[in-house]
NUROVO-644571 format. One record per residue: residue number from 0; residue in three letters; z, x, y of N, C-alpha, C, CB in turn. Coordinates in nm, 3 decimals. Glycine has a CB too. Layout:
BEGIN
site seq NUM, type ALA, nup Z, neast X, nnorth Y, caup Z, caeast X, canorth Y, cup Z, ceast X, cnorth Y, cbup Z, cbeast X, cbnorth Y
...
***
This chain:
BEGIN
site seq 0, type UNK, nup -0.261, neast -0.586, nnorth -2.718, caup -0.249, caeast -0.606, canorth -2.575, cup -0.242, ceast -0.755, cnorth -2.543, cbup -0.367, cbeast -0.541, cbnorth -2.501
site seq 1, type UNK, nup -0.335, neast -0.859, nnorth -2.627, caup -0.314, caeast -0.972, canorth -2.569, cup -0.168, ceast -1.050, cnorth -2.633, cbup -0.448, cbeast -1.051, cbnorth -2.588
site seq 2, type UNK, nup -0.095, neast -1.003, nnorth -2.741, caup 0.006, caeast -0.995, canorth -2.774, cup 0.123, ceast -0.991, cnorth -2.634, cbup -0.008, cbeast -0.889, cbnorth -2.864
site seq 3, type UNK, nup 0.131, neast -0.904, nnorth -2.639, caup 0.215, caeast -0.856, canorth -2.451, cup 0.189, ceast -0.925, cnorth -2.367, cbup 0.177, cbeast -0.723, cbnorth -2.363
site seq 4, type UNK, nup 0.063, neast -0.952, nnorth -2.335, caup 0.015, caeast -1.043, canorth -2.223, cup 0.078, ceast -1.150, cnorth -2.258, cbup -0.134, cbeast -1.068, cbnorth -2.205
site seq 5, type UNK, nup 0.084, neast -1.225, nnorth -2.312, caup 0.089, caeast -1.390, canorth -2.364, cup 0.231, ceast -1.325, cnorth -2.340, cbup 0.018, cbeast -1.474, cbnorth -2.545
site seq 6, type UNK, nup 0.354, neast -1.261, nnorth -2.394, caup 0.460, caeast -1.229, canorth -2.415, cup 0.513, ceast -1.230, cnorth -2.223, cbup 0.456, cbeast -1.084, cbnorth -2.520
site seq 7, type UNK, nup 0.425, neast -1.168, nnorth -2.159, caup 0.479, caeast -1.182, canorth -2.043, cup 0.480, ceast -1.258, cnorth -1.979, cbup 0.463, cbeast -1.131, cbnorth -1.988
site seq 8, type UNK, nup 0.327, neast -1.361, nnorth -1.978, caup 0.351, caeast -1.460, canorth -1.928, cup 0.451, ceast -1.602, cnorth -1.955, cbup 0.256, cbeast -1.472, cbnorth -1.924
site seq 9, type UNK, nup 0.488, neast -1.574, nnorth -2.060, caup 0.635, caeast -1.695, canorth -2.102, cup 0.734, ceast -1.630, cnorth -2.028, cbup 0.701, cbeast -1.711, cbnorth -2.291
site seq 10, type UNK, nup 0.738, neast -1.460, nnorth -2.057, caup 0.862, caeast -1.506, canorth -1.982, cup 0.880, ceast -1.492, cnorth -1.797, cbup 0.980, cbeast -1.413, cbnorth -2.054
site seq 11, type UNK, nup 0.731, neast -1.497, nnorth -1.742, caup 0.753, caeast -1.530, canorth -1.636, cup 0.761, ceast -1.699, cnorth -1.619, cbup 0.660, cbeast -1.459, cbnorth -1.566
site seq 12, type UNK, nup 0.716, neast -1.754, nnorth -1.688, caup 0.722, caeast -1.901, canorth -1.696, cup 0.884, ceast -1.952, cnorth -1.699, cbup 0.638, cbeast -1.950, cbnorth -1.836
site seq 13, type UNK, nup 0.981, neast -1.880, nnorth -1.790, caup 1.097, caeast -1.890, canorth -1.795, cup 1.185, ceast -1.836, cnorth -1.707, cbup 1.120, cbeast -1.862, cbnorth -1.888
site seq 14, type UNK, nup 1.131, neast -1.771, nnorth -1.598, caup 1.216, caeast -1.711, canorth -1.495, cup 1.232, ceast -1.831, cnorth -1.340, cbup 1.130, cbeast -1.544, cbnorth -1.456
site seq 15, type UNK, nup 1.337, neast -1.857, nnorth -1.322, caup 1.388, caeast -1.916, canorth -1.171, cup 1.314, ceast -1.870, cnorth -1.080, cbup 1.529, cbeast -1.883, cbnorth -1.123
site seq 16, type UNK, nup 1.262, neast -1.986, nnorth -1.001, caup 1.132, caeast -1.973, canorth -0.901, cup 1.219, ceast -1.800, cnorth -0.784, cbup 1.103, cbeast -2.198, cbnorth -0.769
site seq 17, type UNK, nup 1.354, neast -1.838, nnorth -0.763, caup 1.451, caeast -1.744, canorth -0.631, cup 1.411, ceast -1.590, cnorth -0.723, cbup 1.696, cbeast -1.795, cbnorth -0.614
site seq 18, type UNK, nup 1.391, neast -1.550, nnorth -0.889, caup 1.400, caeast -1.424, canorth -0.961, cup 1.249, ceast -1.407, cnorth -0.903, cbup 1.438, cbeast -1.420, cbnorth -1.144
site seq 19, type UNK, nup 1.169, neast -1.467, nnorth -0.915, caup 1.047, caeast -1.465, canorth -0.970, cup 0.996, ceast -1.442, cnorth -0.799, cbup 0.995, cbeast -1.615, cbnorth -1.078
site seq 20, type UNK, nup 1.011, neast -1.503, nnorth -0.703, caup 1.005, caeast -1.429, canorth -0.560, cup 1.075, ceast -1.305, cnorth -0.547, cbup 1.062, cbeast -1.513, cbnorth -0.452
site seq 21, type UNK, nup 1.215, neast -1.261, nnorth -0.616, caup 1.230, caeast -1.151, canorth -0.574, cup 1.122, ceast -1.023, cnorth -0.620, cbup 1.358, cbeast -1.136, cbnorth -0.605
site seq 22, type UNK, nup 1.151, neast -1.024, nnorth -0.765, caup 1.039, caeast -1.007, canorth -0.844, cup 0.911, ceast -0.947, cnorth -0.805, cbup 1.012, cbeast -1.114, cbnorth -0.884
site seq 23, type UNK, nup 0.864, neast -1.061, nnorth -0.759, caup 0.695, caeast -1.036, canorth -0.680, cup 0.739, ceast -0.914, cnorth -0.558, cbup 0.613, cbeast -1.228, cbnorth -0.575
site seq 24, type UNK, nup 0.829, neast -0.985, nnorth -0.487, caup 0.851, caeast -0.900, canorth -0.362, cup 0.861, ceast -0.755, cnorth -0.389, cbup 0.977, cbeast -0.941, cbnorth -0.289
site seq 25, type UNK, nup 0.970, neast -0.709, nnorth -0.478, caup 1.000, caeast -0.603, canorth -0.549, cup 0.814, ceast -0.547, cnorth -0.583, cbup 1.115, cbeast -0.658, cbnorth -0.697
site seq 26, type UNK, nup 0.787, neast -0.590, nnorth -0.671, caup 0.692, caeast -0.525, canorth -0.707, cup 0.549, ceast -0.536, cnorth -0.628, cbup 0.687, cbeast -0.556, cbnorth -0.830
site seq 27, type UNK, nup 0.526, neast -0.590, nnorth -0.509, caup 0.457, caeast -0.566, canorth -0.403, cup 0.485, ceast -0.450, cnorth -0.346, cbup 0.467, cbeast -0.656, cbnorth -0.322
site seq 28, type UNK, nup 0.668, neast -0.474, nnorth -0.308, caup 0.632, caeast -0.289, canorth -0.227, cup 0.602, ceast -0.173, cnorth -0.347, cbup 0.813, cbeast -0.208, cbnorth -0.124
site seq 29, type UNK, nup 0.653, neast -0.160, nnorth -0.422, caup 0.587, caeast -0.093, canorth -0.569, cup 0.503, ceast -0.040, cnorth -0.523, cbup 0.531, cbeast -0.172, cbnorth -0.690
site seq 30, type UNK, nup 0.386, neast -0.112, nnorth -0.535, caup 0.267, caeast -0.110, canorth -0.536, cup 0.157, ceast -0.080, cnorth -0.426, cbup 0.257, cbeast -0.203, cbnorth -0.576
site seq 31, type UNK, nup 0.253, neast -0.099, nnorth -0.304, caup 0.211, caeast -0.079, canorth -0.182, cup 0.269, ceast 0.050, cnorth -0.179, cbup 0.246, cbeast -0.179, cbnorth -0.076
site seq 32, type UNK, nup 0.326, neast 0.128, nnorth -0.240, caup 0.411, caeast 0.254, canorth -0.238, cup 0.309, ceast 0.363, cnorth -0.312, cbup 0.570, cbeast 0.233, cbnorth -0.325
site seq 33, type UNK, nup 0.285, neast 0.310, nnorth -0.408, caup 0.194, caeast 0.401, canorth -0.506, cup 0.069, ceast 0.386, cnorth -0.446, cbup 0.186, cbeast 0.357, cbnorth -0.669
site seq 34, type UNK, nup 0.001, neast 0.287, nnorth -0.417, caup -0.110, caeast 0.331, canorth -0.321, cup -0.107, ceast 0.417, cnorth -0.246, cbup -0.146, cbeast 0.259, cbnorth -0.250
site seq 35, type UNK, nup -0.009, neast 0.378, nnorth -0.116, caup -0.007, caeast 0.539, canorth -0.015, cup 0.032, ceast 0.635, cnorth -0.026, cbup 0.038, cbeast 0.555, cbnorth 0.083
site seq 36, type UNK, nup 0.052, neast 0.611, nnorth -0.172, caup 0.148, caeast 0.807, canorth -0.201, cup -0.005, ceast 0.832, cnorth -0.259, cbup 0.348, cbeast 0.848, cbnorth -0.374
site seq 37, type UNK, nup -0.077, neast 0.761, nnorth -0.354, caup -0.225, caeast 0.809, canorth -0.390, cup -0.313, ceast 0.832, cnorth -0.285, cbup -0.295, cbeast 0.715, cbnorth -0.472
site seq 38, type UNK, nup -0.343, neast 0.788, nnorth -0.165, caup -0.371, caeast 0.813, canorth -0.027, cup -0.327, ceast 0.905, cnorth 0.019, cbup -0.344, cbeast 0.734, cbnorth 0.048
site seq 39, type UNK, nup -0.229, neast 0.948, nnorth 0.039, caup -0.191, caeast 1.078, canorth 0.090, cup -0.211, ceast 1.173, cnorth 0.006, cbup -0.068, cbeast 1.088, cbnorth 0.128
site seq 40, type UNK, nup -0.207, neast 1.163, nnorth -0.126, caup -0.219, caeast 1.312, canorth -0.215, cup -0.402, ceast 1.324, cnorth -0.227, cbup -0.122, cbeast 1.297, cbnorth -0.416
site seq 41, type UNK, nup -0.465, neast 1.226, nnorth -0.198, caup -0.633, caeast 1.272, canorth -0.185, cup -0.625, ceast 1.336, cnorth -0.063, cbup -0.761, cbeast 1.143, cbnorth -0.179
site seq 42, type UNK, nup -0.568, neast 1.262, nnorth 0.069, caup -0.588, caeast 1.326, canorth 0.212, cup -0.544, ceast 1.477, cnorth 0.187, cbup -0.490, cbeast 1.248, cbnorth 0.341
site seq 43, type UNK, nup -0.468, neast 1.517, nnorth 0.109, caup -0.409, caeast 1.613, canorth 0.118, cup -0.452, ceast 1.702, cnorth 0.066, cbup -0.317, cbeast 1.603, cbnorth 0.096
site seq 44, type UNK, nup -0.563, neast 1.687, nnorth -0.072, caup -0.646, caeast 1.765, canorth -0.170, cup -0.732, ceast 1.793, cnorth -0.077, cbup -0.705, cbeast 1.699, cbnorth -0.301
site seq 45, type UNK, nup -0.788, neast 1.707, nnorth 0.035, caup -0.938, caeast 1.701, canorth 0.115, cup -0.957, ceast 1.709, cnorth 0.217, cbup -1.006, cbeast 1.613, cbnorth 0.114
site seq 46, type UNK, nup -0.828, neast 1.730, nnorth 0.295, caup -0.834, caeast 1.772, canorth 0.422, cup -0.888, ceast 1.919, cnorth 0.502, cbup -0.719, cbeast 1.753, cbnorth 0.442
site seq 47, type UNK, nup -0.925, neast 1.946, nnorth 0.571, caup -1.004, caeast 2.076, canorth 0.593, cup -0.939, ceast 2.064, cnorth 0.715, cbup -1.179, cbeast 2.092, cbnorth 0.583
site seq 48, type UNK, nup -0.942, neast 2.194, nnorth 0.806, caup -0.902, caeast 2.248, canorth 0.929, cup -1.014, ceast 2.165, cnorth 1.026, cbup -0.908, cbeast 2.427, cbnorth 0.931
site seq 49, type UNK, nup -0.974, neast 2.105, nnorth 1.116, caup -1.038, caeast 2.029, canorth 1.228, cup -1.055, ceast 1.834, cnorth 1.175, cbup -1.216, cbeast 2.123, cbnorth 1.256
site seq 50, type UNK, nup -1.003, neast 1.789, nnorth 1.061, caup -1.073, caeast 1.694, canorth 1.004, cup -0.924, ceast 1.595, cnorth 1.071, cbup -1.122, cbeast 1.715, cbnorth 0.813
site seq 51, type UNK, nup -0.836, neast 1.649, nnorth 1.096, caup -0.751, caeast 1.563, canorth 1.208, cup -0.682, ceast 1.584, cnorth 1.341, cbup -0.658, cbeast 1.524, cbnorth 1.154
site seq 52, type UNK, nup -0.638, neast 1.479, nnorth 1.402, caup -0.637, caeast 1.506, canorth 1.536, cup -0.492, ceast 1.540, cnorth 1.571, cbup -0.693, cbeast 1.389, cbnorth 1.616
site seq 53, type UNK, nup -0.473, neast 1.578, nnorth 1.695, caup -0.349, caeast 1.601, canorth 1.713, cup -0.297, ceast 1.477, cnorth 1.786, cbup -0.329, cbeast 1.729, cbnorth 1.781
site seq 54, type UNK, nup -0.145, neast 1.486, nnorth 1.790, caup -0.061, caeast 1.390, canorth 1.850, cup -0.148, ceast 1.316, cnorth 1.990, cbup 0.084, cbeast 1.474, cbnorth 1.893
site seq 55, type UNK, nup -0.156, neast 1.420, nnorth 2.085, caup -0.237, caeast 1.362, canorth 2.232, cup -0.371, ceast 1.292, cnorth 2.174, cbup -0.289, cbeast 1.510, cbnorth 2.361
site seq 56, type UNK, nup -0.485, neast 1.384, nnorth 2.079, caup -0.631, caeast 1.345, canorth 2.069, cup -0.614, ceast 1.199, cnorth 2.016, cbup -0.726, cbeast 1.449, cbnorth 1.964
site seq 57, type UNK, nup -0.481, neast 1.192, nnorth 1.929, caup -0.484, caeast 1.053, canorth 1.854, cup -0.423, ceast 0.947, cnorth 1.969, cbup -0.379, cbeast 1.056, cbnorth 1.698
site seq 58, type UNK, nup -0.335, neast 0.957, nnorth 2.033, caup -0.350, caeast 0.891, canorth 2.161, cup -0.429, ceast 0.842, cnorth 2.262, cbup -0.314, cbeast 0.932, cbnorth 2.207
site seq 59, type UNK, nup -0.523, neast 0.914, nnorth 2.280, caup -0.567, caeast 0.912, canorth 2.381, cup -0.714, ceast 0.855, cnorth 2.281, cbup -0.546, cbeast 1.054, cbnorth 2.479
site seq 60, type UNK, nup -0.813, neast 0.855, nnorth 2.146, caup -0.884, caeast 0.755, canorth 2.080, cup -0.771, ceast 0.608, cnorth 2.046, cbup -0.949, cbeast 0.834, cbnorth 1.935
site seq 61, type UNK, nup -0.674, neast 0.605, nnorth 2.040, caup -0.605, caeast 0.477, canorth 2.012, cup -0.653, ceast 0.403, cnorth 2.136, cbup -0.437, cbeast 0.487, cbnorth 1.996
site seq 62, type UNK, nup -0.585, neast 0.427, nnorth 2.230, caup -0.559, caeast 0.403, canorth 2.384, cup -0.698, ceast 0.369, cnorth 2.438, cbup -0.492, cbeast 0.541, cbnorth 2.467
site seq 63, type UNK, nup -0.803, neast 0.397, nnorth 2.411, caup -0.930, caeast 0.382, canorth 2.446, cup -0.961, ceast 0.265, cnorth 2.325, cbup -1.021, cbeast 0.533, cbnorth 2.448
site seq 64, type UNK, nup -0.987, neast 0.280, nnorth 2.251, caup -0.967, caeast 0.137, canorth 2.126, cup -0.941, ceast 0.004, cnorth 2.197, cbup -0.813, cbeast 0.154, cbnorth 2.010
site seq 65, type UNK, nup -0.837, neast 0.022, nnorth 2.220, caup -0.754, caeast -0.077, canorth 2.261, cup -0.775, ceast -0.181, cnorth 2.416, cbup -0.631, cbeast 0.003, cbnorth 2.264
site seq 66, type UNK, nup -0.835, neast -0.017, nnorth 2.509, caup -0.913, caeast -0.069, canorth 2.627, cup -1.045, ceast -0.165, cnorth 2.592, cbup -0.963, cbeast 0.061, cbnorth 2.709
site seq 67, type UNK, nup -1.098, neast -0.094, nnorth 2.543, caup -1.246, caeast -0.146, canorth 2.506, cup -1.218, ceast -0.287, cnorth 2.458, cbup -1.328, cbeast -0.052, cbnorth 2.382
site seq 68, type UNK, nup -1.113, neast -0.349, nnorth 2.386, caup -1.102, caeast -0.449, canorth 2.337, cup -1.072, ceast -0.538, cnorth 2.445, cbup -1.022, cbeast -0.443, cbnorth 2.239
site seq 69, type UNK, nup -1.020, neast -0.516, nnorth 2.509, caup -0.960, caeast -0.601, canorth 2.651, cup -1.054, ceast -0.645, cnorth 2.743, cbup -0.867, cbeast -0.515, cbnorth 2.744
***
C-alpha cells in the first residue's frame, strides 16, 4: 500500500496545475455523489410511516425557521 501511495503521489506531482483542478473538481462531485446516494439508501432502510413530512408540513417548519431568524 505504501508502494501505491508514494506511486500516486509523483504522479500527482507530475500533473499540470489546469489537470489537477479538473481532477479534484471531478472527484469532489464523486464523492459528494456517493455520500448522498449512502444517505439516501440508510434513509430508506430506516424510514418508518410518520418519520417524514409532507410537501405543506415541510413548508410551513421551513418558513417558520426562517421567521424566527429575522
Amino acid at each position: 500500500m505504501k508502494i501505491r501511495r508514494q506511486q500516486l503521489h509523483n504522479l500527482v506531482d507530475q500533473m499540470p496545475k489546469d489537470e489537477l483542478e479538473r481532477a479534484w473538481e471531478l472527484l469532489t462531485t464523486l464523492y459528494y455523489d456517493a455520500y448522498m446516494l449512502k444517505a439516501i439508501q440508510y434513509a430508506q432502510r430506516t424510514l418508518k410511516p410518520g418519520d417524514s413530512f409532507t410537501t405543506e408540513e415541510a413548508m410551513r417548519v421551513l418558513s417558520n425557521d426562517y421567521l424566527m431568524k429575522l
